[in-house]
N, C-alpha and C positions, 0 to 999 in steps of 0.2 A: 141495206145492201152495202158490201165492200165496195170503196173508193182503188183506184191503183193504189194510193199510198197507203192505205191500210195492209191490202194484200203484201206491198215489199216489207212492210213494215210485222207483220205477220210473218214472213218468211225468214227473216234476219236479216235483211240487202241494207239497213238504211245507218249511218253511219252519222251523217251530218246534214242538216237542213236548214234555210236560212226563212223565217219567217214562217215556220211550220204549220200555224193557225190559218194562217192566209193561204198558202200552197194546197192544204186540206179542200179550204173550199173550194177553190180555182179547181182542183180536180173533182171533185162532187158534180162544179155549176158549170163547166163549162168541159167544150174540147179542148185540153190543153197540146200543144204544140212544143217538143221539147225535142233537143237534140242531144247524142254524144261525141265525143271526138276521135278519131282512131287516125295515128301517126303511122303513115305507110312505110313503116323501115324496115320493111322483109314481107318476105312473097306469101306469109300466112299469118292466120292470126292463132294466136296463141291460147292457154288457158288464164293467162291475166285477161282477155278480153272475154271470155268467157262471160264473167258475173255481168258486167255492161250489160251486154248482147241480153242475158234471158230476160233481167229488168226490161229491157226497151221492148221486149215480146209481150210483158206481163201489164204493161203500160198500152201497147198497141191493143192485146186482148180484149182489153177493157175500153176501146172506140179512141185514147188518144192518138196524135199523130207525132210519129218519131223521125228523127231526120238522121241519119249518119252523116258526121260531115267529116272527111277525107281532110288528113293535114297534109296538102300539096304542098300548100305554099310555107307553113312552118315547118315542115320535117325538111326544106332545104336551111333550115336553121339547126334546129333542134331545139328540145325541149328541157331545161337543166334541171325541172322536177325530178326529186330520186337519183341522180348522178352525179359521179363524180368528177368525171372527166369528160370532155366537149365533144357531144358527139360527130362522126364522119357526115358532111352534106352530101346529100346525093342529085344526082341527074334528075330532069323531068321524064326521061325518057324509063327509070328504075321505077319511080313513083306511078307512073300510070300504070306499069304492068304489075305492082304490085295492089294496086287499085280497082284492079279485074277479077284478083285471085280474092278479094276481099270479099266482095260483091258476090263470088260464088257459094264462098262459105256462108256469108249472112243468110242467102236465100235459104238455109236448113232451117233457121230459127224465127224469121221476119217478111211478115208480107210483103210484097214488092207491088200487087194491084190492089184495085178496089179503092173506097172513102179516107182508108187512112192508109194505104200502103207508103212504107218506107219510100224519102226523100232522101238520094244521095247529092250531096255538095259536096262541092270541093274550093278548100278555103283559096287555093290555086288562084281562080276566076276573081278575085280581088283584089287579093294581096300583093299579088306580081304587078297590077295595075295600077298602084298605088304612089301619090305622087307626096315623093318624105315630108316636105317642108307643109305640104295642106296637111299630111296626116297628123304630124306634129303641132300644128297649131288647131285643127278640129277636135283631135283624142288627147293629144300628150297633156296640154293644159288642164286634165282631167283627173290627170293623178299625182301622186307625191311619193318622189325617191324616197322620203323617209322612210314612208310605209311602206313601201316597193320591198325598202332593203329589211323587214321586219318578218317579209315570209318565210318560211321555211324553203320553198325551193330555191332560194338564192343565199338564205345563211350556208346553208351545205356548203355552199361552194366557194364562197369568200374566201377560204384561207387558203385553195387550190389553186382560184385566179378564175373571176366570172368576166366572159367577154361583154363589150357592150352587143356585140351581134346578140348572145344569149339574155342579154336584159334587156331586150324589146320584145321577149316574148310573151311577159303578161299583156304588154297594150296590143300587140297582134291577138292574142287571145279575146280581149276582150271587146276588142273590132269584129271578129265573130260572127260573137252572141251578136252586136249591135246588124251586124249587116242581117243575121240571120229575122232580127225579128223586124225588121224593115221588107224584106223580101216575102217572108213566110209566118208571122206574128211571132214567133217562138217567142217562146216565155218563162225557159227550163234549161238549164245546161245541167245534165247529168255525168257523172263519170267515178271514177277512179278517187278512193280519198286525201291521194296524193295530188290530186289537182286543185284542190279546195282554195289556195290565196287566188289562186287563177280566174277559177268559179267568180270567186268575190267582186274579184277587177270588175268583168263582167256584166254580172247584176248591178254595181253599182256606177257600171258606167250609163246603163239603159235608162236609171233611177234619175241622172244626173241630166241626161241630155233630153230623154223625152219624159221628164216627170212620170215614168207608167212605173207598174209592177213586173220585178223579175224576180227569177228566183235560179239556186242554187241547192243542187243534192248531189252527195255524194254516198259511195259504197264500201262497204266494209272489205276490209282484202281478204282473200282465201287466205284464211292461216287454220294450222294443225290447232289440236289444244293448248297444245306446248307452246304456241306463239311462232313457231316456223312456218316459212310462205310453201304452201303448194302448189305442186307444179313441174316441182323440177323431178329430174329425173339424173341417172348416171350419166345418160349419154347427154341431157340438156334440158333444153325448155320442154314442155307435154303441148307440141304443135296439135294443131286441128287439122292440119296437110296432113293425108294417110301415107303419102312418101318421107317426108318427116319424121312421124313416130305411128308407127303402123296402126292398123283398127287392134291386134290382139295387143299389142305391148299400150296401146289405152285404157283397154280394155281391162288389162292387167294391173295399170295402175289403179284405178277406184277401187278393181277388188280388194286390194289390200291396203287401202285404209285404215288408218286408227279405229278402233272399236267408241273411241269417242267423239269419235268426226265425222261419224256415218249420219248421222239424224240431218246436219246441220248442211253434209253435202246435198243430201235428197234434197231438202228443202232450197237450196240454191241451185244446185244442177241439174233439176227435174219439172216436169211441169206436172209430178205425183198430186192428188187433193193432201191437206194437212195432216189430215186426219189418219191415213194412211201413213205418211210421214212418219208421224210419230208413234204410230202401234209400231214400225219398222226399225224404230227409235230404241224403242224402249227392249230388246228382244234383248238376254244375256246372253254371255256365257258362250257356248258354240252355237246356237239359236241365230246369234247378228250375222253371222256367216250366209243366214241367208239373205239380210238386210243389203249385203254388201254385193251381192251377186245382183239384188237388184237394182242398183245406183248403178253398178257395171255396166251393166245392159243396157238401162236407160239413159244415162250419158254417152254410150258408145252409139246406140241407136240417133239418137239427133245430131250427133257429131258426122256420123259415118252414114245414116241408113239402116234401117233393120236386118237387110242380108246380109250385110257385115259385123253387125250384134249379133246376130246369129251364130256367125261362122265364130269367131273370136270366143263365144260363149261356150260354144261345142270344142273347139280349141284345146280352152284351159279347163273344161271339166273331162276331156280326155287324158291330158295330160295328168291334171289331181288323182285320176283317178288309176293311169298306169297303163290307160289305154292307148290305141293305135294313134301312130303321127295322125294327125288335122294338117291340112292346107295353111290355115289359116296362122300358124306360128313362123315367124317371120326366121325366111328360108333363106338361103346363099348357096350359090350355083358354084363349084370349082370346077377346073377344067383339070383333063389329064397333065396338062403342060405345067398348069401352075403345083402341081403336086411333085414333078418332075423337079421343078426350083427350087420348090422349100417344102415339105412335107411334116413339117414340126406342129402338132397340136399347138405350139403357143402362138404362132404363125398367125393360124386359120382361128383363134379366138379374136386375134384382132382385125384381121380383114374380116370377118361376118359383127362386129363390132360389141361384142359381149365385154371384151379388155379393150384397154385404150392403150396399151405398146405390150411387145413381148416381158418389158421387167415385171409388168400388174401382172399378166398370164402366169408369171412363173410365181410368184408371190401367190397366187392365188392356188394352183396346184400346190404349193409348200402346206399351205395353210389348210388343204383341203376340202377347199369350197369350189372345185370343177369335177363334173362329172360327166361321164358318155352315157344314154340310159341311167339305169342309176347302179352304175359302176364308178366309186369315186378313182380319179386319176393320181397316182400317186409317183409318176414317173415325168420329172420336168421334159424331158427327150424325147418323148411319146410321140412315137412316126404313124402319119396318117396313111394310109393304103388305098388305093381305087378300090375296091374290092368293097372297103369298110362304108364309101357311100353310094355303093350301088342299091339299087330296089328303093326301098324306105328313107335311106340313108343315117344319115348320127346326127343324135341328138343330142346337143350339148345343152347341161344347166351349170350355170352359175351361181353357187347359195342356194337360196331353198323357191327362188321367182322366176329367175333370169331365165328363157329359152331361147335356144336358137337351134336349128337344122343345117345339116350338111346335107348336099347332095351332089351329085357327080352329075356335070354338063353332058348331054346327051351331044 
């Protein structure tokens, strides 16, 4: 029978593991008890958190117990893994209410009742509690600046200027794990494989103080074949907030995938069997086109719900196919008044956010890549009319993906 670590390890999730042989069996023989971290710096969670989240589902699956723990109390630091510059601290009062919106997303992908249902923590309940000089003489005495200053997340930042606020965040880190498996046994910090010197702290501070076993996993990043991070998008991040980045324009991003990146999403953004995977894998030629519609679907479905896969699905195969507006193509209300003001098609590409100012709008018609229906626009001065989104309204594309709808405020 598959162990969890086999299964992520079958799937492609598994990047880095500290004592591999060991963590093998501890998942076999026992319920293992692991957690991830998610820094509350915005009111949604994104698709870097994504690959986390299904790990800790495919680990929960399989009867262990996963903890989310909330960086309360470190996101009024920050974190200087992968940055360059220090990031803004925020309020407790930002942190909680982003801490809600977390919570609700999770519940699409992680039990919350039952044996092993998700334990939310919040590093908060400690860290704020913490009194410097015991912490420093209980944890500090446990680590070595030399090696501190050997990881990667603090080389980065050497030559920009790392604060000492920012270099307390491995031994914060690594109080954690400690507190965590004092409270709840935990015996796994999983995450991101930009956390990995972190990870270490961690595991070897548990090693150090209660002679036990810890361990350390991390995960591979969403990258194209090409080695570019996915995710992003023209307008930004690819949120899991449907106010963000709506269910069809998600929807829309898996469809269009690399032809070489399809196999490798199922198998990370789905909870498809292997098996299937890779017959959906392996399809050529115009054939993956169906591969790709169905990672669409099924990522848009556990993100959003299935009547929102639906709708999005129905969406863009109306649209592919030349058919009637869908709801579901993310639509922008003008009023008579605002058409009264400025009535310029470049105007109205960027209030419904297709362009991001009038000079892209007009660059964009130059070059040929806007269209009303599929009328390409070849007139930068192009005045909108009440008239033109009454009933159905206009639909504008951008290049050969981009959609958006006009319509006239009722």
């Amino acid at each position: 029978m598959q162990s969890a670590l086999d299964i992520l390890r079958e799937r492609g999730f598994i990047a880095q593991a500290t004592f591999e042989e060991d963590l093998e069996k501890a998942f076999r023989e026992q319920k293992l008890t692991f957690y991830t971290g998610f820094d509350p710096t915005a009111d949604s969670l994104h698709i870097g958190h994504y690959i986390p989240i299904m790990a800790m589902a495919h680990m929960q699956r399989a009867g262990h117990q996963p903890i989310a723990l909330i960086g309360g109390g470190t996101a009024m630091i920050g974190d200087p893994s992968g940055k360059t510059d220090m990031r803004k601290m925020m309020t407790v009062e930002t942190i909680a209410h982003n801490v809600e919106c977390f919570k609700k997303q999770m519940g699409r992908f992680l039990k919350f009742d039952g044996d092993n249902g998700v334990i939310i923590a919040n590093n908060a309940d400690w860290l704020l509690k913490l009194n410097y000089v015991e912490f420093l003489r209980d944890i500090g005495v446990h680590f070595s600046v030399n090696r501190m200053l050997t990881a990667d997340c603090y080389k980065q930042r050497m030559e920009r200027g790392l604060t000492f606020l920012e270099f307390n965040y491995m031994l914060m880190q690594g109080y954690d794990f400690l507190e965590l498996y004092h409270k709840y046994g935990c015996t796994l910090q999983a995450g991101g494989d930009d956390q990995w010197s972190n990870m270490l702290a961690g595991a070897d501070l548990i090693r150090r103080k209660e002679g036990k076993d810890a361990f350390a996993l991390t995960y591979k990043l969403l990258l194209t074949s090409d080695g570019r991070k996915m995710g992003k998008t023209e307008a930004g991040a690819l949120w899991l907030d449907p106010n963000k980045t709506s269910p069809y324009d998600f929807y829309q991003y898996w469809r269009n995938v690399g032809d070489a990146d399809v196999e490798k999403c199922l198998a990370l953004l789905t909870f498809l069997p292997m098996d299937e995977v890779r017959a959906l894998g392996a399809l050529k030629d115009a054939e993956i086109n169906k591969a790709k519609r169905v990672l669409a679907f099924e990522v848009t479905k556990l993100v959003h719900g299935e009547e929102e896969a639906i709708k999005a699905q129905e969406a863009a195969d109306a649209l592919f196919s030349g058919g009637a507006r869908a709801g579901s193509v993310p639509t922008t209300a003008v009023t008579r008044e605002e058409l009264a003001a400025d009535s310029r098609l470049i105007s109205l590409t960027v209030k419904c956010g297709l362009c991001k100012s009038n000079g892209e709008a007009r660059k964009t018609i130059q070059a040929g890549g806007l269209y009303i229906g599929d009328e390409k626009v070849s007139d930068v001065d192009f005045a909108v009319t009440a008239e033109m989104l009454e009933g159905e309204g206009m639909l504008l594309r951008k290049g050969k993906k981009n959609y958006h709808l006009l319509v006239l405020e009722a």
